[in-house]
C-alpha positions, -999 to +999 in steps of 0.1 A: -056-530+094-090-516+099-106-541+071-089-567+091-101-551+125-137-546+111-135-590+099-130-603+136-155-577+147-182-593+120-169-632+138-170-613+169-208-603+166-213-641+150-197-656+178-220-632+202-255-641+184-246-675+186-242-678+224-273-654+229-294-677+203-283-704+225-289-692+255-322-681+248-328-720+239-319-733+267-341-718+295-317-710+324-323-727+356-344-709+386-316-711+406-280-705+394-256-737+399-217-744+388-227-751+353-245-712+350-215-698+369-189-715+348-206-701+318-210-668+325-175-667+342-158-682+309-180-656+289-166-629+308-129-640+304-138-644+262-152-611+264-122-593+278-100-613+259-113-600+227-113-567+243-079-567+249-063-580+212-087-555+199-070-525+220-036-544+209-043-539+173-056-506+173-038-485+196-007-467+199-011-454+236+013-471+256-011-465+287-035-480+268-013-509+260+000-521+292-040-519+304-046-544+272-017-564+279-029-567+317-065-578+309-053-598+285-027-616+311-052-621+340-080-630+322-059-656+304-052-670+337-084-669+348-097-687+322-068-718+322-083-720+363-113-724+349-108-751+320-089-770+347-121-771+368-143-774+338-126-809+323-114-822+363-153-819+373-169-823+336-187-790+348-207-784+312-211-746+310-251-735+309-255-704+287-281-680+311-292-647+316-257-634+336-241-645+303-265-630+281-261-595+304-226-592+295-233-600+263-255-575+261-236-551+281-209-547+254-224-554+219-226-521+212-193-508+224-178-535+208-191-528+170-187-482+181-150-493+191-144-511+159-146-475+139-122-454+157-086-447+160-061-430+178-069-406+206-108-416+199-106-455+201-080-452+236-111-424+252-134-452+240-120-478+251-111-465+287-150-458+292-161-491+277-138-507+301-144-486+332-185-501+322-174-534+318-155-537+349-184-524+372-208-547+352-187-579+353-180-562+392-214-561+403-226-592+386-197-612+400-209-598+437-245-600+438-251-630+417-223-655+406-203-656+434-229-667+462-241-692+438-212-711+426-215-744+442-178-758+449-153-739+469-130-740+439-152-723+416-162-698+440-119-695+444-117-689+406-150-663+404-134-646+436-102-642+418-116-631+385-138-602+411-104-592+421-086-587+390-117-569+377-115-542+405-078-538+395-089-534+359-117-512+368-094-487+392-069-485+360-096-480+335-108-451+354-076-436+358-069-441+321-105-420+310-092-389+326-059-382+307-069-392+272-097-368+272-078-343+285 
């Protein structure tokens, strides 16, 4: 389990250098459009994807669980909404530097989480979480959001903001009893 864990974590960091070597290729626009927003919104769905079959592997807290199993199910959703815009409005996604922060922003959870179990990956896990959240939160808010370009894409970033404060309330409330 944990050699198969520690496998998609090595095609896990590929995947990552990949998209950060190719982002750092293509300079990002000065101003952000649909194709940077589509990018960094799909990078954030990926991201929590993965974060969420990880937690389903590895745990056995059923707290823990239903959290995965809800990021998993909302950012699944998320993403479809997005695809559908992607192909209806052959939007190409523009790797750039609100990608490359949540990249960067869980690298190296992503490779500590990889080496625990039990009672140490769940406390983990909840704090890496409760960080992504108010990343993906904040960058959704300040950045992404005002500069999506079409009302539909701004409908599907808006929707993604909302299930990440969800996500983030839960992963907060989860951090408190597993360390206790």
């Amino acid at each position: 389990m944990k050699t198969l864990r520690t496998l998609s974590s090595i095609a896990f960091a590929a995947t990552m250098v990949a998209f950060v070597t190719s982002a750092a290729v293509q300079q990002p626009a000065e101003t952000a459009g649909d194709s940077e927003v589509a990018h960094t919104l799909l990078t954030a769905t990926e991201l929590a994807i993965e974060h969420a079959n990880l937690a389903l592997e590895t745990t056995e807290n059923e707290r823990v669980l239903e959290y995965a199993e809800t990021l998993l199910a909302n950012n699944k959703t998320v993403n479809e909404n997005l695809g559908t815009f992607i192909e209806g409005t052959e939007t190409a996604p523009a790797p750039n530097k609100w990608s490359e922060k949540l990249m960067a922003s869980t690298a190296e959870a992503e490779a500590e989480l990889v080496e625990l179990e039990g009672t140490a990956f769940d406390a983990r896990f909840a704090e890496t979480q409760a960080e992504f959240q108010q990343t993906l939160i904040d960058l959704l808010s300040e950045s992404v959001i005002p500069d999506a370009e079409t009302d539909e894409l701004k409908t599907i970033a808006t929707s993604l903001h909302s299930h990440a404060m969800e996500l983030l309330r839960i992963s907060k409330d989860l951090v408190a009893p597993i360390e206790g």
